[in-house]
C-alpha positions, 0 to 999 in steps of 0.5 A, a space after each residue: 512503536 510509533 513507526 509504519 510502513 503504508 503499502 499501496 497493494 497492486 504494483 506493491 505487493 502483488 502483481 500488476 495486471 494491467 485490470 482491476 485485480 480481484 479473482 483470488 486465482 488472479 491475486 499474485 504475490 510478488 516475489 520477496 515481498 514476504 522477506 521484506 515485510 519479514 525485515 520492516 516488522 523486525 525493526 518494528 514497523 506498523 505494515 498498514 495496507 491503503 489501496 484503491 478499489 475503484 471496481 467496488 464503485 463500478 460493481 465489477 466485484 465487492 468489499 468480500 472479493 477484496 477481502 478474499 484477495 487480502 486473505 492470501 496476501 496474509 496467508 503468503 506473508 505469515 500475517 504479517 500486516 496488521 491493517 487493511 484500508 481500501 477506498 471503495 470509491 471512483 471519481 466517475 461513480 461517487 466521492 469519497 475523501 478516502 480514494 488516494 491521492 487523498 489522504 483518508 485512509 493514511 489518516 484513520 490509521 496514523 489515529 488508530 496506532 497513534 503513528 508519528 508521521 516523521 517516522 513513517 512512510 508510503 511505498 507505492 508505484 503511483 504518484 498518486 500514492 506519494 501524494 497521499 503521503 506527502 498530505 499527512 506528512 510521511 514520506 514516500 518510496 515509489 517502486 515499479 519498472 519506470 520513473 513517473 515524473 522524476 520523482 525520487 526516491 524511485 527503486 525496482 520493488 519492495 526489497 530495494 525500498 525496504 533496503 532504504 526504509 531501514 538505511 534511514 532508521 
């Protein structure tokens, strides 16, 4: 298996808030995301899970929050995902190579399951997100409410990019 899906994590997968989202009580599943990534593993795709969290670097919560969070994202998706890379980073506090739109995290795990990036692809809802695809040469899927700068491929949720992902086999 040389194939992965990247899922940004906020917009994607679990509810959007509108503030940073770390409290477990806070940490909302979306719906049909446990039947999309059901389908994507079935056609034998990597789940890989590379989010942003910038909170880490202003101190509003740490590495065991966020791991709490990705905690019940498993347990809700029959753990199903097979790695989590998250970049504790902010511009206004520290660097770091890691933080999308830069391409680190997608790097480390294209090593790790040695992923052929023609045949993999990023879903998130921030073009900074397509941008870190794009970098390492994957190719990427936008969801949520609202087109962000015509880009396309633009769908509604995950359940619409895992029709396109699987379309495209």
């Amino acid at each position: 298996m040389t194939k992965a899906v990247f899922l940004d994590r906020d917009g994607v997968l679990n509810q959007e808030i509108g503030e940073y989202v770390w409290e477990v009580e806070k940490f909302v599943v979306l719906p049909g995301v446990a039947e999309s990534l059901a389908r994507l593993k079935a056609a034998g795709f990597h789940l890989i899970v590379v989010t942003n969290q910038a909170g880490i670097a202003k101190g509003m919560y740490t590495a065991a929050h966020v791991a709490a969070c990705h905690q019940k994202l498993q347990d809700a998706t029959g753990h199903l995902i097979e790695a989590f890379y998250f970049a504790p980073g902010h511009p206004s506090v520290s660097e770091s190579l890691a933080r999308k739109p830069g391409s680190l995290m997608l790097e480390k795990a294209l090593a790790r399951f040695r992923l052929e990036p023609a045949h993999c692809w990023m879903v998130g809802d921030r073009l900074r997100d397509m941008e870190a695809g794009h970098r390492v040469g994957v190719r990427g899927i936008l969801v949520g409410p609202e087109a962000q700068a015509g880009y396309q491929p633009h769908v509604a949720d995950l359940a619409a990019a895992t029709d396109l992902i699987l379309a495209a086999q």
